[in-house]
Structures are given as C-alpha cells and as structure tokens.
N, C-alpha and C positions, 0 to 999 in steps of 0.2 A: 707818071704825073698826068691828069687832065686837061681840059681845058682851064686857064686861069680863069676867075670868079673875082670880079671887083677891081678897083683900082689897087690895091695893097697887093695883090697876086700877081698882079702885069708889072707894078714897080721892084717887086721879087724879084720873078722871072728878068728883069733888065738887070738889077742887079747882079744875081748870080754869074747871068750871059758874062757882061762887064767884069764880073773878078775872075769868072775864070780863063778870059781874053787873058787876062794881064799875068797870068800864073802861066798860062801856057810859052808866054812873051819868052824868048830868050834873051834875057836879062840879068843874068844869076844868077837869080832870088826868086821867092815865089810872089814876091809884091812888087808892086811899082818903087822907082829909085826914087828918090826926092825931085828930082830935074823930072818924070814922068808922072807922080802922079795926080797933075792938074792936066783932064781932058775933056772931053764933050762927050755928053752919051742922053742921044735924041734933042740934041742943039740945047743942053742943059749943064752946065758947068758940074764937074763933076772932080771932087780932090778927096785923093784918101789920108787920112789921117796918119799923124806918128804913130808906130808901132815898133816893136822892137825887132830887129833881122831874124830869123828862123834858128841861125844858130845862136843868138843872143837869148831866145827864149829859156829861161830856168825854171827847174823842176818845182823850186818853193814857191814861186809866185804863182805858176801855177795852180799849185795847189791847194795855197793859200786862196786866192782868185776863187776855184768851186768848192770851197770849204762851207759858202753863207749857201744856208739853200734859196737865196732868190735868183741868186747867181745861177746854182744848179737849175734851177726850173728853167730860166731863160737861155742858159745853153741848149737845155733837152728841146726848147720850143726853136730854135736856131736848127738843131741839127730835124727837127721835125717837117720845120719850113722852107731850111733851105737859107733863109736869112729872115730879117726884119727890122724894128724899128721901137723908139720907147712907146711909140702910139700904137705899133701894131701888135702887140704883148696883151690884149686885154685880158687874159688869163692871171696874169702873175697878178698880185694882190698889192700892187702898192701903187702912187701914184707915177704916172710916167716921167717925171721928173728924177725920182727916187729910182726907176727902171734907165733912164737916162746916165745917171751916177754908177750904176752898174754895168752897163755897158760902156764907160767909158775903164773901172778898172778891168774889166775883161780883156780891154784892146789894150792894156798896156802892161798887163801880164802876157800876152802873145796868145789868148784864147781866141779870140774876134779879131775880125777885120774891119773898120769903120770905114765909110766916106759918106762925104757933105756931096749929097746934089742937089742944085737948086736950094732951097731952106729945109730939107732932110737932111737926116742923117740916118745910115741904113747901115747895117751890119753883120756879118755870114761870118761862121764859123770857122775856122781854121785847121778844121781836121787834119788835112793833109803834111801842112807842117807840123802839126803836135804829132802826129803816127811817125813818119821820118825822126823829128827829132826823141820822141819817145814811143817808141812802139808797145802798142796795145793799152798804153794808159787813157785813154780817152774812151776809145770803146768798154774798157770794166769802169769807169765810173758812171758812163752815163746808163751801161746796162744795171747797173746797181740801185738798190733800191732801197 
C-alpha cells in the first residue's frame, strides 16, 4: 500500500490500525465486548456498533446480505480499500444514504464491521471471521463474477 492520498485514506488507514488493534486484543472474540467497545482513537470518540459474535454469524444472512448486487459492489470496494464509508463509496451508484442502509444490513448479517467516530461511521470487512467461520466462501464470491 502507498502513501495515503486525502483525508478518506488517512481515516482508512486509522481505521483499519484500530480494528485490527482490537481483533488482535485477547478478548475471545474478534471484536470488541459491549463493556469495550466505546474508546478514543486520535482524542475522537470512537464506539463499534452491534454486530452479531463470529459464531453467531449464519450462512443465510449471509448470503442473503451479498445476494443484492449493491451489496456485492460495496463489499468488493471494502475488501479493495480496506474499509470505508457511505460518502466514501463514490462508485456504487446510489445515493449515500441508500449505501448507508446497506451497510448497515451487512454489519448485521456479520459481513462488515461498523463504528461511529466522531460523526462517522466507517466500516471494514470481516473477512477473517467469515473465512474461520466459513472457509473459502468469501473469497469465491467476491472472485466471482
């Protein structure tokens, strides 16, 4: 990866840093607990959203989840970026509100991972527990075409 370019790429990059702090956390889980996940990252309040535990994730919602192809784009552009946001999606063709709505059913089919910082809301995909809990389904969907 290069230098970050813009303010969207440096709030990436801090994202990422920050989830993958918290997956690394021995904690049990790959996300923060309820009691953790309101923190500070760059003196910015920072709380992740409900999501469903990694073994809670199921295969139908899933799959129901990247069944809409806006869904599908916005995952591909997630695992492309790294993470993102409904404003930073300019690609996907709908308005960011409506990208909004969709990444809120992603993060509660267990695709995405959301948190609120400051007045964002920013979101990274969850590869690692969809591979653990379902191996190799995430890689043939998104390589699919």
């Amino acid at each position: 990866m290069g230098v970050p370019q813009g303010y969207v790429a440096i709030i990436t990059t801090i994202i990422v840093a920050s989830y993958d702090a918290h997956r690394n956390a021995e904690i049990g889980h790959d996300y923060p607990s309820r009691s953790d996940r309101r923190r500070k990252v760059d003196n910015v309040d920072t709380e992740w959203l409900p999501q469903p535990d990694p073994a809670e994730i199921e295969i139908g919602k899933v799959l129901h989840a990247l069944a809409d192809p806006i869904r599908l784009q916005i995952v591909r552009l997630l695992d492309e970026r790294g993470g993102g946001s409904c404003t930073s999606l300019p690609e996907v063709p709908v308005k960011p509100s409506t990208v909004s709505h969709h990444l809120r059913t992603l993060r509660e089919a267990g695709v995405v991972a959301s948190m609120v910082q400051g007045n964002a809301r920013k979101s990274v995909l969850r590869d690692a527990d969809l591979e653990t809990r379902f191996p190799g389904l995430l890689t043939a969907i998104l390589r699919a075409t």
